[in-house]
C-alpha positions in Angstrom: 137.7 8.2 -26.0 134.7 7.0 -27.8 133.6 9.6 -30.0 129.7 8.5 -29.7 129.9 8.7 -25.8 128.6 11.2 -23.8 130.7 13.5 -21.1 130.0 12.4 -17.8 128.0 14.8 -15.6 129.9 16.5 -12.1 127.7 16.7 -9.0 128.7 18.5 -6.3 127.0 16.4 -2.8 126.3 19.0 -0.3 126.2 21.8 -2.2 122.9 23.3 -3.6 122.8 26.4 -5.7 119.8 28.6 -5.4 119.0 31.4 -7.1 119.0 34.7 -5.1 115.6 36.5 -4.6 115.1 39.7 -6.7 114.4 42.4 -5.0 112.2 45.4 -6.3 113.2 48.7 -4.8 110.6 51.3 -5.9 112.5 54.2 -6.0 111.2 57.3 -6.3 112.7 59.4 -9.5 114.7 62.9 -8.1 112.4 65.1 -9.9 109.2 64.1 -8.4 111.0 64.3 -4.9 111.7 68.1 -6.0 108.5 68.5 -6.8 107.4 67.6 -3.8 109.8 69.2 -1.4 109.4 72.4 -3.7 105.5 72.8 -3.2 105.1 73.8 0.2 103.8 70.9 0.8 100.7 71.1 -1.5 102.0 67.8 -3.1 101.7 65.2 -0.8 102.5 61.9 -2.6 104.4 60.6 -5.7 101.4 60.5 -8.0 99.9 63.5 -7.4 103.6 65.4 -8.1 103.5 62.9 -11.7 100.2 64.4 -12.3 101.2 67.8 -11.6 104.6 66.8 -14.1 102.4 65.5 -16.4 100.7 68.7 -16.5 103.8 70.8 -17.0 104.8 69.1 -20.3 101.2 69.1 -21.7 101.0 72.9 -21.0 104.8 73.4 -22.3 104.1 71.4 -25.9 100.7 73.4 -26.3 102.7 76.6 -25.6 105.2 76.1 -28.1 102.8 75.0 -31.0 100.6 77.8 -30.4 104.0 80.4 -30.5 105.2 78.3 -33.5 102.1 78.2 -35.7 100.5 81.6 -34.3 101.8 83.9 -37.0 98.7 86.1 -36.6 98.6 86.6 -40.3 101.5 88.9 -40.4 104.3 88.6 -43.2 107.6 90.0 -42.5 107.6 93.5 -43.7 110.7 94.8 -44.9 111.6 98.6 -44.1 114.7 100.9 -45.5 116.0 103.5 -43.5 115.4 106.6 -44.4 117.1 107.5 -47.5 116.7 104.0 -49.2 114.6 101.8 -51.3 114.1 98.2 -50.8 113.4 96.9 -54.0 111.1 93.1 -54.7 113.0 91.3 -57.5 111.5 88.6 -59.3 113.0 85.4 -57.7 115.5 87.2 -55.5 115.5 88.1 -52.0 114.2 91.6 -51.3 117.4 94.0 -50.6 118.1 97.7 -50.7 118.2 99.4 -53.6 122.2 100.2 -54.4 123.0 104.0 -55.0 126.4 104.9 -57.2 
């Protein structure tokens, strides 16, 4: 075999190959269906029930920023029971004042 030669090419006669058609199934996700089966019928199609999703999760992110960052201006305050003394260290946790 002649090293400079090419491989000779295999055709099939008869036989044609096609490539199958795609197919694009829209498929609706499971939690917009229970979104709209669980509205009484108040949602009727799949973008109103993304909207109403949509909503959800902006008024779930706001909710937990403003309990995260809403302190109120309130420090922990740090109370003995009766009896004891919590004492404020320099550079040291605050902690109960030990009695011998």
């Amino acid at each position: 075999m002649d090293p400079n030669s090419q491989p000779a090419s295999v055709t099939f006669e008869g036989e044609e190959f096609q490539k199958p058609a795609t197919v694009f199934q829209t498929q609706t996700p499971g939690i917009v269906r229970w979104v709209m089966q669980g509205s009484g019928g108040l949602i009727k199609n799949e973008k109103q029930a993304q909207y109403v999703l949509v909503g959800f999760v902006v008024i779930a992110v706001v909710s937990v920023f403003v309990l995260m960052f809403n302190s109120g201006g309130r420090s922990a305050k740090f109370e003995a029971p009766p009896g004891q003394k919590v004492i404020y260290p320099q550079n040291e946790p605050p902690r109960l004042e030990q009695k011998f």
